[in-house]
C-alpha positions as a printed Julia matrix, in Angstrom:
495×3 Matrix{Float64}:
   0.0     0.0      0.0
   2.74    2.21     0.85
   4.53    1.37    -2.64
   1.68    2.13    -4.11
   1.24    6.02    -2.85
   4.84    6.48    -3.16
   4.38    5.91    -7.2
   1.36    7.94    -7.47
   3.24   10.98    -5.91
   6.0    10.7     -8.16
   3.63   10.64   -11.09
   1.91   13.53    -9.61
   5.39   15.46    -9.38
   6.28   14.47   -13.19
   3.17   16.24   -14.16
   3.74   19.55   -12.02
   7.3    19.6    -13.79
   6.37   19.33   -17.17
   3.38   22.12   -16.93
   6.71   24.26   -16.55
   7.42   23.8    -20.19
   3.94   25.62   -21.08
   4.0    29.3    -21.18
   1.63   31.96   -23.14
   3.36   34.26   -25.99
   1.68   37.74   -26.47
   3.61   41.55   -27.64
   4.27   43.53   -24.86
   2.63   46.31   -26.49
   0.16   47.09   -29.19
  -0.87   50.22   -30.63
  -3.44   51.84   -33.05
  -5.85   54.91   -34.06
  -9.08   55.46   -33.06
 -11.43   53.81   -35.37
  -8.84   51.22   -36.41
  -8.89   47.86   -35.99
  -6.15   45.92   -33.83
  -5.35   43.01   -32.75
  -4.04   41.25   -29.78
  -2.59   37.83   -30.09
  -2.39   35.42   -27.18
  -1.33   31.59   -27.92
  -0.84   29.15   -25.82
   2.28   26.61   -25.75
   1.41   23.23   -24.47
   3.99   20.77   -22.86
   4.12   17.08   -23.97
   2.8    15.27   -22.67
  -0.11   18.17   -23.02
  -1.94   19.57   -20.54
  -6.39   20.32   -20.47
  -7.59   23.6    -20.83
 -10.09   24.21   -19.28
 -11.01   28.2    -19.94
  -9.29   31.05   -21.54
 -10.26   34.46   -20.01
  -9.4    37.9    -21.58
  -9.31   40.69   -18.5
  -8.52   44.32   -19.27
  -6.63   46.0    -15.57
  -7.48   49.32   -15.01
  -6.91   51.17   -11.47
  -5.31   48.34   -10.47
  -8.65   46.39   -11.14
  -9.64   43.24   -13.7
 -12.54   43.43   -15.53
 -13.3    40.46   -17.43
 -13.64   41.39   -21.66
 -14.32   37.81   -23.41
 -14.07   34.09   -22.19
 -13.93   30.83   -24.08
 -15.05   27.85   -22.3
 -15.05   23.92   -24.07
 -18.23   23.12   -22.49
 -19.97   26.67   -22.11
 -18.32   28.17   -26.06
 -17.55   31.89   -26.45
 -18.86   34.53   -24.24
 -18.1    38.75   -24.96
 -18.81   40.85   -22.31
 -20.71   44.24   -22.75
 -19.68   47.19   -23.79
 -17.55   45.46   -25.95
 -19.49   43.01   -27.02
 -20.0    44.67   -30.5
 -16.45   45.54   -31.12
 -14.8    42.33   -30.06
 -14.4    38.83   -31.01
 -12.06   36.0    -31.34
  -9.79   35.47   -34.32
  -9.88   32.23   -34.94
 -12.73   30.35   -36.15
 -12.24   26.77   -34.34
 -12.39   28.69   -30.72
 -16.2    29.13   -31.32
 -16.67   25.35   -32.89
 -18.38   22.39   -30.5
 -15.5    21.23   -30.1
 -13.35   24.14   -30.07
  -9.12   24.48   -30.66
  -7.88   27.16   -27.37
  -4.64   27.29   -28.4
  -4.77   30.31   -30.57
  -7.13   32.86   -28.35
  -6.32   36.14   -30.15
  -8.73   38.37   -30.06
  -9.29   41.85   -32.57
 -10.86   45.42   -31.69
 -12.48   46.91   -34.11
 -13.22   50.58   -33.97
 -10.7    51.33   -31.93
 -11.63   53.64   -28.67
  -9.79   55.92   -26.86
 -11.44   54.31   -23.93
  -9.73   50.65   -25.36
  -6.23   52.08   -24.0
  -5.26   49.6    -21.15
  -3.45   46.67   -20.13
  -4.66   43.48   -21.19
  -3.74   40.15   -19.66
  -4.63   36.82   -21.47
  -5.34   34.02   -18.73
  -5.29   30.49   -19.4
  -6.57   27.54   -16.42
  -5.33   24.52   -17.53
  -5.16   20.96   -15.55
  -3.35   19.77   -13.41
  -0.95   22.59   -14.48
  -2.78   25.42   -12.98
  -2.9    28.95   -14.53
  -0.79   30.56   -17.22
  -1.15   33.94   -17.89
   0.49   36.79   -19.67
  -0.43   40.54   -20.58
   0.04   43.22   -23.16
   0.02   47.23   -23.21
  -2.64   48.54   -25.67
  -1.83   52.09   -26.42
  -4.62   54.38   -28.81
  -3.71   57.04   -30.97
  -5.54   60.26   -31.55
  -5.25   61.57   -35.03
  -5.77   65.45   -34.91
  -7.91   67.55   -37.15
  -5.97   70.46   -38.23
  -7.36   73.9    -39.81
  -5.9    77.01   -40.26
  -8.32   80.19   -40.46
  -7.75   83.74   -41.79
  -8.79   86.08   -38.5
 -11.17   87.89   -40.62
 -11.67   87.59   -44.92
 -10.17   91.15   -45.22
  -7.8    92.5    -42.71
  -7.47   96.69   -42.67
  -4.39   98.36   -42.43
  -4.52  101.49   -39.7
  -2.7   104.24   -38.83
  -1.81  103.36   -35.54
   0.22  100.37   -36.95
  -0.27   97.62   -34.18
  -0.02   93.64   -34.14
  -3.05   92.72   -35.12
  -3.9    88.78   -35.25
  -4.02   87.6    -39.1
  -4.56   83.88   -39.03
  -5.04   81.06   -36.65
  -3.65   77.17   -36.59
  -5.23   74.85   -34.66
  -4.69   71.06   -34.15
  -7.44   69.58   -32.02
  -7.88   66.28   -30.23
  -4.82   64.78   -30.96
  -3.09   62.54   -29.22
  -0.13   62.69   -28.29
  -0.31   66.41   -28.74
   0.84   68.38   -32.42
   3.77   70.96   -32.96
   2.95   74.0    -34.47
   5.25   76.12   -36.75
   4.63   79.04   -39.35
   6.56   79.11   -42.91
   6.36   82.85   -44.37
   8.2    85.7    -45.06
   6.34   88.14   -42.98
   8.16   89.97   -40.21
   5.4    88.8    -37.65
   5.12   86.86   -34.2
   3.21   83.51   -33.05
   1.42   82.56   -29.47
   0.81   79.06   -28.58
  -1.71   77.23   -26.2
  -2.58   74.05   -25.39
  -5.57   72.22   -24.01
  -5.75   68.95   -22.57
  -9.51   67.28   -23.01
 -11.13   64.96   -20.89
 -10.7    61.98   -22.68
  -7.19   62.22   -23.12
  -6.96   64.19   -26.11
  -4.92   67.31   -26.45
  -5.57   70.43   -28.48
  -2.79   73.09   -29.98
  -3.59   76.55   -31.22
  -1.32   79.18   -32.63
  -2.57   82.3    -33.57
  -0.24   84.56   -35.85
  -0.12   88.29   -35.42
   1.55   91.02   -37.68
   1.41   94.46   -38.63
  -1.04   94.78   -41.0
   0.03   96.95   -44.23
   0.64   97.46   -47.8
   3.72   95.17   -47.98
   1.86   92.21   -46.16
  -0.65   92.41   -48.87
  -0.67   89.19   -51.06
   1.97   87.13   -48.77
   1.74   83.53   -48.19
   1.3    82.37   -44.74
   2.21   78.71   -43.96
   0.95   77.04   -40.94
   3.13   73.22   -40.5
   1.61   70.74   -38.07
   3.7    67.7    -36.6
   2.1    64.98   -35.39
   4.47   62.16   -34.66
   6.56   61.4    -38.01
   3.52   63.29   -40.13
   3.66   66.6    -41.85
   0.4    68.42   -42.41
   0.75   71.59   -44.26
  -2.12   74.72   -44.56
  -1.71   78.09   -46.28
  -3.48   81.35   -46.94
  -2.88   84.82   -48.92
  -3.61   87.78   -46.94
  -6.11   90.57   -48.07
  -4.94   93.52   -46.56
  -6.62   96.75   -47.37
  -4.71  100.2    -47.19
  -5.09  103.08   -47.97
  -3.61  104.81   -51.31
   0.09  105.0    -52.22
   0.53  108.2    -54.16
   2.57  109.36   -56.92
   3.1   112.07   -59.61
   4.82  110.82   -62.33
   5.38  112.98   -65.83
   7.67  116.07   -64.89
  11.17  114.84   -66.02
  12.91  117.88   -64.15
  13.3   119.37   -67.99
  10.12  121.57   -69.26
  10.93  124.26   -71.04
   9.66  127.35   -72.94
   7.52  125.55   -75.86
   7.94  122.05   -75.47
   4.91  119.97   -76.28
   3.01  116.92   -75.38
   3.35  117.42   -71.3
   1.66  115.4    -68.68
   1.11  114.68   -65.34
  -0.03  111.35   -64.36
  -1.07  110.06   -60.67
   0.03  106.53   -60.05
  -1.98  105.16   -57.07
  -1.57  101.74   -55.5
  -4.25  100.79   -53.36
  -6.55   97.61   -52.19
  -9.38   98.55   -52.86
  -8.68  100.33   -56.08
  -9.02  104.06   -56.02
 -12.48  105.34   -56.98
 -11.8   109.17   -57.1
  -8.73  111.5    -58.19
  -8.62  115.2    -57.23
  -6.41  117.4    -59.13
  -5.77  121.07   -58.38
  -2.85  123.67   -57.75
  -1.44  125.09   -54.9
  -1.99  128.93   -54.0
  -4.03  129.27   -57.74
  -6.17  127.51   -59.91
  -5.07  124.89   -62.75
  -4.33  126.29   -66.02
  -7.04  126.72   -68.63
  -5.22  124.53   -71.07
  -5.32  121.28   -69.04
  -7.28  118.76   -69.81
  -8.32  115.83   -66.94
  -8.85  112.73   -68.04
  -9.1   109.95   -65.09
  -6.11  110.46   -63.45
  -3.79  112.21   -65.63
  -3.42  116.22   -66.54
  -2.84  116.64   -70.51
  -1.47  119.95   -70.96
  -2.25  120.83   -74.45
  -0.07  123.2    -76.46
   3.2   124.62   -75.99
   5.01  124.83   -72.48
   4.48  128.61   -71.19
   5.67  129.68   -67.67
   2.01  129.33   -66.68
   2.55  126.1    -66.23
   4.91  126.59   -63.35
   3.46  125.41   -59.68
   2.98  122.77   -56.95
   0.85  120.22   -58.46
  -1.4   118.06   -56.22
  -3.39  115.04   -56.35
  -5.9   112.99   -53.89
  -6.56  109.65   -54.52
  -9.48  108.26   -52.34
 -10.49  104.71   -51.96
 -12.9   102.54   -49.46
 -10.33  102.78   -46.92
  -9.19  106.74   -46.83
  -7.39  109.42   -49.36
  -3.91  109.85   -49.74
  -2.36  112.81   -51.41
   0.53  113.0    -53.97
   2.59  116.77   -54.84
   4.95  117.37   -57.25
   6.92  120.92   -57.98
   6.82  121.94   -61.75
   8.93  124.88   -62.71
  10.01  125.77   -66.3
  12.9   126.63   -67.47
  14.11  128.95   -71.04
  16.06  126.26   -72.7
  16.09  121.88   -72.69
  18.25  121.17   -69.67
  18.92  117.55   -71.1
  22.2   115.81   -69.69
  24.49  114.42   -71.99
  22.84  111.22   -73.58
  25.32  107.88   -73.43
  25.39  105.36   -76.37
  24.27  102.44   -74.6
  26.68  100.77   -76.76
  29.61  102.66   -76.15
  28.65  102.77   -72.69
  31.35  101.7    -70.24
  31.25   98.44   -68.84
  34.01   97.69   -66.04
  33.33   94.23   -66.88
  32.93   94.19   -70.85
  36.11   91.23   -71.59
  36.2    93.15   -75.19
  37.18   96.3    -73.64
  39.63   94.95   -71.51
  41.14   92.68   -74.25
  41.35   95.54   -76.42
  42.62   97.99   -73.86
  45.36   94.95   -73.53
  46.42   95.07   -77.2
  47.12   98.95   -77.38
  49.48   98.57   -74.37
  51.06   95.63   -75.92
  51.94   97.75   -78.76
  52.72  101.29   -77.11
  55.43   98.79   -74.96
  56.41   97.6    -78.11
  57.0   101.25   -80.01
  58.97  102.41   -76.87
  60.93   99.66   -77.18
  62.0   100.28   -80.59
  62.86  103.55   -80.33
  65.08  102.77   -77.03
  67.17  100.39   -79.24
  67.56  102.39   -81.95
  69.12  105.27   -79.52
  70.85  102.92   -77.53
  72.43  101.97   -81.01
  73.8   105.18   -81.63
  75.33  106.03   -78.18
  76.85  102.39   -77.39
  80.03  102.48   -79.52
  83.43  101.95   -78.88
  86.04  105.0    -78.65
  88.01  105.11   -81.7
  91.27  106.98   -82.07
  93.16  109.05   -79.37
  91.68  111.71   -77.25
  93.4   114.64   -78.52
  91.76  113.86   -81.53
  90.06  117.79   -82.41
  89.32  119.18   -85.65
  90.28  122.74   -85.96
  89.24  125.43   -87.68
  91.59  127.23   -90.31
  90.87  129.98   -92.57
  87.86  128.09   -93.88
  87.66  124.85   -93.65
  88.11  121.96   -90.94
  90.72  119.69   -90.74
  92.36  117.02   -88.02
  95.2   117.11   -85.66
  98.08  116.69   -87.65
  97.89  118.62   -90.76
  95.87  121.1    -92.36
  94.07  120.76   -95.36
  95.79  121.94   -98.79
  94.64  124.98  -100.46
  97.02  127.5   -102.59
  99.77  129.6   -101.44
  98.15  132.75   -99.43
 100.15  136.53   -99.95
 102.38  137.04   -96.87
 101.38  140.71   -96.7
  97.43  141.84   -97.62
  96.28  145.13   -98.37
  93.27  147.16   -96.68
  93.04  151.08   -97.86
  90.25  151.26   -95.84
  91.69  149.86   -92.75
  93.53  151.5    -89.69
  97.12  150.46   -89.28
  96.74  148.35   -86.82
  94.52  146.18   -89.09
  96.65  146.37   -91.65
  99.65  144.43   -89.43
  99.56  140.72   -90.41
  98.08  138.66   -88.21
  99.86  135.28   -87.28
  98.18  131.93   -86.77
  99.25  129.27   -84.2
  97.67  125.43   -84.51
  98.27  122.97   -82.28
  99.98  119.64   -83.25
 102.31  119.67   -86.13
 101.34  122.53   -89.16
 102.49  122.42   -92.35
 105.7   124.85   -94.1
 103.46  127.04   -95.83
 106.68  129.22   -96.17
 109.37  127.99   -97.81
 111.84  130.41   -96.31
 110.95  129.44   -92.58
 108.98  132.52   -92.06
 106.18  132.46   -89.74
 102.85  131.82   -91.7
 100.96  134.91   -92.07
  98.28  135.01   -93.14
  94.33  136.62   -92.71
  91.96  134.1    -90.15
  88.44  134.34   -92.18
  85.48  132.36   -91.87
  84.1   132.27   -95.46
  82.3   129.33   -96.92
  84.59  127.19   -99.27
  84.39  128.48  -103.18
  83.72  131.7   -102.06
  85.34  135.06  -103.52
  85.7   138.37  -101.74
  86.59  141.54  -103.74
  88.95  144.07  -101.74
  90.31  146.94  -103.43
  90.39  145.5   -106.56
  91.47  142.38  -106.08
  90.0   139.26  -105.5
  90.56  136.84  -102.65
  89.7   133.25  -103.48
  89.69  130.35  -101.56
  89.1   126.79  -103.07
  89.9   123.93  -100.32
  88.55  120.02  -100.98
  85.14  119.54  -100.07
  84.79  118.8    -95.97
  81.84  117.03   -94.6
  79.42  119.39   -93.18
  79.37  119.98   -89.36
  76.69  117.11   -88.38
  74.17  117.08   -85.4
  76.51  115.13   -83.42
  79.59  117.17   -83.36
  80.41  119.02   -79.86
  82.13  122.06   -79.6
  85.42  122.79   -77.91
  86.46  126.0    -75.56
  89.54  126.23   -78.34
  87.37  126.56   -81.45
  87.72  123.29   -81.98
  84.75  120.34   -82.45
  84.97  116.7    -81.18
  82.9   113.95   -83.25
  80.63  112.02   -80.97
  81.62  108.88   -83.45
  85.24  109.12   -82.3
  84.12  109.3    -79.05
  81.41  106.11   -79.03
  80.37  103.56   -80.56
């Protein structure tokens, strides 16, 4: 009897060991949006030999409290508990059959709820192994509906210039919350505020604010909504209304005395349009020859100096009335500045100009250089000869160191009746370097020192004085003259 227990416990202990093979497999977490449809898997690993189950219970914790959702029983079949007995059910097929298959349990939400966001635990009783259980996190996503909203359709520039606010993002019920941000090239600021709903939801709002004016007229405003890894993008074009922008265009700064065809014209940008233009003249009234057509003055005929004043135009719209002035005076003659060829205009950057500005130095550089070699040419020789090399001056011709040139025999004694007595004593010439006898007795050479060109023929008293020496090169641009009388070639000098 003993033996007999003793085998019956050990069976009983084989059995508690292998129910530790059997374990449930679920995710740990589980997420989708409201609306969607998710589900959460349970399935159930049996040991071998396998154990009974008995029931599978789905129990959603909250507060620290189970509260049973749907139960599948062998004997009793499938069982959904309210409120979700519309919106849940069982996966698979064979759990509802007569005999049903409880290893696959998995059970699917449909239309998702933000009220569905819990922890789940999937709990299987099984024999003699006891219960198995196991649980996952269900998490719900919000999507948020975004808008963005112009403050008001048309937005009115003031006077007073303050912020006023232009548009408005907003990103409501979302979960987790949105970020806001603003894409334009306005010069404006942005407020944020959030509100957190009661059923978990949060709500974003961002209202943009600017100073409203003629230069925020027709500009894009972007409003950029992140929600999680999602983009959602929303722009608008402002309609700002101001008041007009004046201007008197026509006077070119150059009427004068009979010119024709002059007009003044009154260029007015403004939203909404301009519906009136007032023209008239300061301290007088306009001139009888104008002619007013919409928003320009024709002046017909010539230009007199009646013409001359402070011109003045109010343009009035639906928002107020600007005014535009312009000074006319006249003058007796065109004033026109000098006119420029646009093609011949100067272009710092023009590559023909600077290629052909190039060129001409290239060949200035290369006339200067011609005209150094050639003088260098002339002054870079070599010394030829001694340095006492002179040519002197006799009578009346030129001749080197070391002889003078021939000519005839010249009267030792010359006549002048008309002369004193001391101009009548012969004169005697001294040369430097070794002369020629003109005398063949010795005597000193006597003779008159005249500066006559050569073939020439003076007539004294009756008789003729002639002079015929061989033909001497004329005195060139390059000879230098000497303190003695005498000259120095520059070719004897250099080469």
């Amino acid at each position: 009897m003993a033996m007999c227990l003793g085998i019956w416990i050990l069976a009983l202990a084989l059995r508690i060991q292998a129910g530790d093979g059997q374990m449930v497999q679920m995710d740990s977490t589980k997420s989708g949006f409201v609306g969607s449809q998710v589900e959460l898997r349970c399935i159930f690993i049996n040991s071998n030999p396998p154990v009974k189950i008995s029931q599978v219970t789905w129990q959603k914790v909250l507060n620290s409290t189970k509260h049973n959702v749907a139960i599948a029983n062998p004997a009793l079949g499938v069982s959904v508990l309210a409120p979700y007995k519309e919106r849940v059910s069982f996966k698979q097929a064979a759990v509802r059959h007569r005999t049903p298959s409880l290893e696959d349990t998995t059970i699917v939400f449909s239309n998702l709820q933000l009220s569905d966001e819990a922890a789940y635990i999937c709990e299987y009783t099984t024999f003699p192994a006891g219960n198995r259980e196991n649980m996952v996190n269900l998490t719900v996503f919000a999507r948020p509906m975004t808008r963005m909203t112009l403050t008001s359709p048309t937005i009115v520039a003031r006077a007073q210039k303050r912020k006023t606010t232009v548009a408005t993002c907003v990103s409501a019920n979302g979960k987790p919350p949105s970020i806001i941000r603003w894409d334009t090239r306005l010069k404006g600021e942005a407020t944020f505020q959030e509100t957190r709903n009661q059923n978990g939801t949060v709500t974003v709002r961002s209202n943009y604010m600017v100073i409203p004016s003629r230069e925020t007229h027709k500009q894009r405003l972007t409003c950029i909504v992140t929600y999680r890894s999602e983009q959602i993008k929303d722009s608008v074009v402002l309609n700002v209304q101001y008041e007009p922008e004046v201007k008197i265009q026509g006077f070119d700064g150059n009427w004068y005395l009979n010119r024709q065809n002059v007009q003044l014209t009154c260029q007015a940008d403004a939203n909404p349009p301009v519906t009136i233009y007032q023209w008239k003249l300061l301290n007088g009234s306009l001139p009888s020859n104008v002619e007013i057509k919409n928003n320009t003055l024709f002046f017909k005929g010539p230009v007199s100096y009646d013409l001359a004043g402070t011109y003045v135009c109010d343009a009035t719209n639906g928002i107020g009335t600007r005014t535009g002035i312009v000074d006319v005076n006249i003058t007796e003659i065109p004033n026109n500045p000098p006119s420029v060829d646009p093609d011949t205009r100067h272009d710092p950057h023009n590559p023909g100009a600077a290629i052909g500005g190039a060129v001409g130095g290239v060949v200035l550089l290369g006339l200067a250089a011609i005209l150094l070699f050639v003088f260098l040419r002339r002054r870079q020789r070599t010394f030829k000869g001694d340095y006492s090399t002179k040519k002197h001056v006799f009578g009346n011709g030129y001749s080197k160191a070391g002889g003078l040139p021939a000519h005839p025999p010249i009267p030792k004694n010359l006549q002048y009746p008309d002369d004193s007595d001391d101009e009548k004593k012969s004169a005697q010439i001294g040369v430097t370097g070794s002369v020629r006898d003109f005398d063949t007795d010795g005597e000193d050479l006597k003779r008159p020192y005249f500066t006559v060109d050569e073939g020439e023929s003076r007539d004294y008293d009756g008789r003729t004085l002639s002079f015929q020496y061989d033909p001497e090169p004329e005195l060139a641009d390059d000879m230098i003259s000497q303190t003695d009388g005498s000259v120095i070639s520059k070719k004897e000098w250099y080469v």
